[in-house]
Every structure is written in C-alpha cells, then in structure tokens.
C-alpha positions, 0 to 999 in steps of 0.5 A, a space after each residue: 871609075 867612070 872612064 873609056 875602055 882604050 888604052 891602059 887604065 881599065 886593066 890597071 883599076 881591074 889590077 887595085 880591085 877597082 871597078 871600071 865602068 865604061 864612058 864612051 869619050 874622046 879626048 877632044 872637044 866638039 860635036 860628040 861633046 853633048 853626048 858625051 855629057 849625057 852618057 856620063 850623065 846616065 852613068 852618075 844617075 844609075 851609080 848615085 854616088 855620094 861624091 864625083 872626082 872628076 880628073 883633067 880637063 875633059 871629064 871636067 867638062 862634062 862631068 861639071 856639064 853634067 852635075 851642075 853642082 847638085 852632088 859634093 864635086 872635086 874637079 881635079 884639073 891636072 894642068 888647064 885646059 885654057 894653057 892647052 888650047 890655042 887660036 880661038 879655042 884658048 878664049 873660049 877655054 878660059 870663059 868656061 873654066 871662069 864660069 864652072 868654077 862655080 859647080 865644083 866644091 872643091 878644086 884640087 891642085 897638083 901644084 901650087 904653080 898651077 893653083 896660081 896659074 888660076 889666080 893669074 887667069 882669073 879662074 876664082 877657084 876655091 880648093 887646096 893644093 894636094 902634091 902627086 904622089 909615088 909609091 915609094 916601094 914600087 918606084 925604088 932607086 937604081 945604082 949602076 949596076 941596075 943601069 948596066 943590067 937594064 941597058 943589056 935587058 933594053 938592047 941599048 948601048 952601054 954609053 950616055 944615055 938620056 930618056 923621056 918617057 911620056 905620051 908623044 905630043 906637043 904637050 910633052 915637048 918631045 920636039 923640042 927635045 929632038 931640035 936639041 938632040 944633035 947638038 946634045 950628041 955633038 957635045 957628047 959623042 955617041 950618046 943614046 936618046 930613048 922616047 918612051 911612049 906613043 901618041 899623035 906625034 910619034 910617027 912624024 917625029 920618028 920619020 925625022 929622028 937624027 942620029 941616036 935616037 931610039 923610038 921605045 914605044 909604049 910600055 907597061 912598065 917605065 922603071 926598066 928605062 929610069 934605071 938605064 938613064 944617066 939623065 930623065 928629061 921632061 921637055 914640056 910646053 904645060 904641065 900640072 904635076 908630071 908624074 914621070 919626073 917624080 917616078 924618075 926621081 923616085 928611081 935615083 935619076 937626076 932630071 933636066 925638065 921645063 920650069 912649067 906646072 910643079 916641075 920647080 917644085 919637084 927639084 930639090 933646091 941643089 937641081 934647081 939649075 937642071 930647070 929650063 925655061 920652057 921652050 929653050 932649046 939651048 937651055 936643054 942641051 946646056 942642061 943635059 950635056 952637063 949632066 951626061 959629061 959629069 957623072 959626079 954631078 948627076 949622081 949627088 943630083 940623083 940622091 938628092 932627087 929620091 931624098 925629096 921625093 921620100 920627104 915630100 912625094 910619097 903617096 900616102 900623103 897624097 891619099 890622106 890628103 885627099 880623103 880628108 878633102 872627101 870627108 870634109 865634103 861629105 861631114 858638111 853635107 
C-alpha cells in the first residue's frame, strides 16, 4: 500500500500484515501535484505489481497520471472529485475525470448513487458497483446497558445524546449540524451533541459551539461512541459510501444522514424518513429530535439498522467482489 506516512492508516496496515511504503503526498491539488505523480510513479516501477488500486480522488489522479493504462488499473473514486471542488476547480474536475476514464480498466463504485452521478455528469465509466463493507464481528450491537457504560467510561451526561463521527470539514457537514444543534436542544432540553474527529475545521467550529456541544477529538476507536448514541448523525454535503453510517448501523444505532452518495442505500426501507436533503437545516432537527424524544422509535430503527447491514453490508461480500473484479483483470491479461 502506497500511501503517506501522517495520520493513522500506515499503523493500522502494519496492524492486517500489510505493507505500507511511503508516497509523499497532500491531500490538495496543485504545483506539488507533477512531483507527486512522479514519486508514485518511481514506487509503481520499483514494485512491478501486476494490478494497481487506486482509492479517492487524489491517487486517482496521479496514479492515472501515472500509469496511463499500461498495467490492469481500478480506480476507486469514493465520491468525485468534480462534486468537491467548487469555483473554477469544479470544471476543471469534471474535464479530467471525463478524460482518465480512459486509463482505468475498471471503476469501482461505492454506491449506485455515485455510478449514476457519473452517468449524469458525463464521465463514461465502465465498472461495477461493490457496496462498502463492515466487519460484522468488530462492529457488534450495543443495547442500553452498553450505552450506559459507555456514557460513564466517555465522561458524557447520561441524557439524550447524538454523535457524529467524522473528519471535521465541509465534506462532512458538521456546520450545518451545528446550525441545527440549538434548535435540536431546544426541543430537547439538556441533550449532548459529540463531534468525533478533527480536521481543517475544527478549531472554528469549536471557537463557536453553542451550548452541549462536546468537541472528542480524533480516536482510535469510534464504537465506544455508537454505543453512548441514542442517534448517529451524518450531515454530509457529497459522499460516496460513508462508512461511519454503516459501522453505526452495524452498532444497532439508528441514523439521521443527507440523502447524498449511498446513504439512501444504506436505510432499511422503514428509516427512509430519518433521510434529509442535504443542506436542510430544519430537516436535521426534524429528524434527530424525533428520534431523541421517541426511544421506541429509534430502537425499532436500530434493529432494522443492523439486520440490513448483516444482510447486505458484511465485508466478505465486499472483498469477494472485489477479488473477482482483480481476477477478471488478470485472466484477461
């Protein structure tokens, strides 16, 4: 796995037996751009491997930039980079994805919703949709005393409480949580909102908290936070697939999310109220209040939750699906 060495996912592949190699890059796009392509390239040739996957935006990029289809590629978006960019970047986003389609063998999908916001923006990629998956026997359901024990181990009021975990920025939408939070608390005296994660927008959001809102920081470790959740809440502007959903679900917690990327596909067909348009302020507090003030509500919703992630979530299913797209490549040479 060709990836930087900040943050937490070297540790973690050093953790599966995997082994990470080092590719100096950024998450932004510009000047460093040309050399970052041409470290990744100097990694490809020194590894020779049979296939390169490459995930998100920005290894897609270089990585296409790189291989220009002369080994068996699979570009794996996990949300396009044309719905992230905004201003002038945004055409410039949709010109280039339109054109390095042409170098991936395969394109992988998250969610159907995000195969048809391709179809819809004119990127002619031929793929297949491979749904996220979660390890079932990590991510296991938590009842209420688990919520209890897990409010008291956190430090958190044993009230109403929502969580959404998730790197803070616009991507994610926890602004327009925020926006929401003093009317959710109004409806809801004494109600607990934690933010789980960092990122660029941490600090000014922290610097402008209204009252109950609790800033966790990053974690190792999400599940302690599922299950001190009456309500999981994904705000997002975009998303591919957004794994926190499912490893909420996987927990038994019911979730209010943006109708963006897979989120509707995530929602057993009961929760498909707990769906906001993204951006709806109002829609967040309708849908979070009415699961903080109905615990009948949010528990038939939590057990509905993990039945379909059991159904349809589980990653071996993921895996295999993704092992038979590898072989295909490699059969066919």
């Amino acid at each position: 796995m060709a990836c930087p060495h900040n943050g937490m996912l070297p540790a973690a592949l050093a953790d599966l037996g995997a082994r990470p190699v080092r590719w100096s890059a950024c998450r932004a796009v510009g000047p460093v751009t040309l050399a970052e392509t041409r470290r990744l390239s100097r990694i490809i040739e020194r590894l020779q491997p049979d296939l390169v996957h490459l995930h998100s935006s920005k290894a897609g990029l270089a990585g296409r930039l790189a291989l220009r289809g002369r080994r068996p590629t699979v570009f794996q978006p996990h949300a396009w980079s044309f719905l992230a960019a905004t201003g002038p970047q945004r055409p410039a986003a949709l010109a280039w994805e339109r054109y390095a389609t042409r170098w991936a063998h395969c394109t992988i999908f998250v969610s159907e919703r995000e195969r048809d916001d391709g179809i819809q923006y004119g990127v002619p990629a031929p793929g297949a949709v491979v749904h996220n998956g979660i390890d079932l026997d990590r991510f296991q359901p938590a009842n209420d005393a688990d919520r209890t024990a897990a409010r008291t181990r956190l430090g958190l009021p044993d009230g109403p409480t929502a969580v959404c975990v998730g790197r803070i920025c616009r991507q994610k939408g926890q602004d327009l949580l925020m926006a929401a939070w003093p009317a959710i608390r109004a409806a809801v005296p004494g109600a607990t909102l934690a933010l789980v994660g960092d990122g660029p927008a941490a600090g000014s959001l922290a610097a402008g908290a209204p009252a109950g809102v609790i800033f966790a920081g990053p974690v190792a470790d999400p599940r302690p936070w599922y299950a001190a959740a009456n309500v999981v809440v994904q705000p997002s502007r975009w998303e591919g697939m957004a794994l926190t959903q499912l490893e909420a679900m996987a927990c038994a917690r019911c979730v209010v999310a943006t109708d963006v990327g897979g989120a509707g596909e995530m929602l057993p067909a009961s929760s498909r109220h707990a769906l906001v348009p993204a951006g709806d302020i109002t829609g967040l507090v309708v849908a979070t209040v009415t699961r903080l003030n109905c615990s009948a509500l949010a528990g038939r919703e939590a057990a509905a939750a993990r039945a379909r992630i059991c159904a349809e979530f589980d990653q071996r299913r993921m895996v295999a699906a993704v092992r038979g797209i590898y072989a295909g490549l490699l059969g066919s040479g």
